[in-house]
MARKEZA-113794 format. One record per residue (C-alpha): residue number from 1; residue in one letter; chain; x, y, z. Coordinates in steps of 0.001 Angstrom, whole numbers, plus 500000, padded with zeros to 6 digits. Each point is the difference from the previous one (the first is absolute). Layout:
N
<atom NUM, 'A', 'A', <X, Y, Z>> ...
//
This chain:
63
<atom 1, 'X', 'A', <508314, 342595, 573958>> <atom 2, 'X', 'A', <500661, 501558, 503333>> <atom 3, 'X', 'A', <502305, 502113, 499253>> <atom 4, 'X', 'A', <498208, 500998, 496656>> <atom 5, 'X', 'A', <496774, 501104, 502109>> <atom 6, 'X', 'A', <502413, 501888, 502870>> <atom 7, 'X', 'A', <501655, 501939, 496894>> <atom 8, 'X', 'A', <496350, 500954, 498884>> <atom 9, 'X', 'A', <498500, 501091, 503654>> <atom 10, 'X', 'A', <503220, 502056, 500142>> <atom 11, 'X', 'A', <499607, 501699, 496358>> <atom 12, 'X', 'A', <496158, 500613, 500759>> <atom 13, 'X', 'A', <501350, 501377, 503706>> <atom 14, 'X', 'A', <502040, 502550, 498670>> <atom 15, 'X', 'A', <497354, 500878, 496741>> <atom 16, 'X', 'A', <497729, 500884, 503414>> <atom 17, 'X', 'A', <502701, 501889, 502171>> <atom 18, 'X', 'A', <500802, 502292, 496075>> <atom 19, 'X', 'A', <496747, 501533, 499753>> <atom 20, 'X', 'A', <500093, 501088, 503724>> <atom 21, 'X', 'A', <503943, 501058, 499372>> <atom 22, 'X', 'A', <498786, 502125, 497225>> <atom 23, 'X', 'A', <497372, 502115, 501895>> <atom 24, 'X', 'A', <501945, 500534, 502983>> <atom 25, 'X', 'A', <503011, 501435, 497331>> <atom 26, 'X', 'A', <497393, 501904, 498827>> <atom 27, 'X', 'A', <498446, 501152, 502837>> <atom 28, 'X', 'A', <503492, 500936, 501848>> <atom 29, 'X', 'A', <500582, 502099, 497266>> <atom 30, 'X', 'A', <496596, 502603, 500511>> <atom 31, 'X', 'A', <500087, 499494, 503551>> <atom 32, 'X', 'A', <504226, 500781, 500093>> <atom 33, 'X', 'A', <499314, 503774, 498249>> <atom 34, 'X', 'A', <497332, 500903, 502729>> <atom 35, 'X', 'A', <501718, 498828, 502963>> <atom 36, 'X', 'A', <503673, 501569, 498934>> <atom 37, 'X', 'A', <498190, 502621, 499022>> <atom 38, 'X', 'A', <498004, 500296, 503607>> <atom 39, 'X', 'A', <503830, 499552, 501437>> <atom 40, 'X', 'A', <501494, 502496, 498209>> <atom 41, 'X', 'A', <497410, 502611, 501006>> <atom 42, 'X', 'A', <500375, 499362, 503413>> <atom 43, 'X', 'A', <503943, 500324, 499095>> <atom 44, 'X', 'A', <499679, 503138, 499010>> <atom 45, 'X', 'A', <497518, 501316, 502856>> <atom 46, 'X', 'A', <502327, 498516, 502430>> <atom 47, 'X', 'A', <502916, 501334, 498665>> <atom 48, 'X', 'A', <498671, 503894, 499458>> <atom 49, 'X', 'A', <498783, 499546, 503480>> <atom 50, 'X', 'A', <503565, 499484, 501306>> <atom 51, 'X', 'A', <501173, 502535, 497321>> <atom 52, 'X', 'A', <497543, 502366, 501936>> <atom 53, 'X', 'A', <501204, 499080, 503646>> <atom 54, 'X', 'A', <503787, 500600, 499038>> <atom 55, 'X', 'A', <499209, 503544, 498989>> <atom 56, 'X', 'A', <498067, 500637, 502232>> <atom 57, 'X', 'A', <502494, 502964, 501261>> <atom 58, 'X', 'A', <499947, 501581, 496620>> <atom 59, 'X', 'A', <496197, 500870, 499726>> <atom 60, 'X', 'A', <499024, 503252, 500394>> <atom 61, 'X', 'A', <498146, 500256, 503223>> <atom 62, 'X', 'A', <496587, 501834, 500035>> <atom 63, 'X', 'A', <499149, 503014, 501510>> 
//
């Protein structure tokens, strides 16, 4: 009987911990395209910025 009502808390344990897993899968997913997309703009600013600094010989100075 024991073991019957350990096998039971454990089943309704893990019923609980599902519904939470689900959301957060969920939720990783929307959050996940704004934040890589938040990275990948700073990326890019980062990058043209360095782009910009290494040619910075090249540009035609202003009179």
């Amino acid at each position: 009987m024991r073991t019957f009502a350990l096998v039971l808390l454990s089943l309704l344990l893990l019923g609980c911990d599902r519904e939470y897993k689900n959301c957060f899968e969920a939720a990783v997913a929307i959050e996940r395209e704004q934040v890589c997309n938040d990275l990948w703009q700073n990326c890019e600013k980062a990058a043209r910025k360095r782009a910009e600094a290494s040619c910075e010989a090249f540009k035609p100075k202003e009179d």
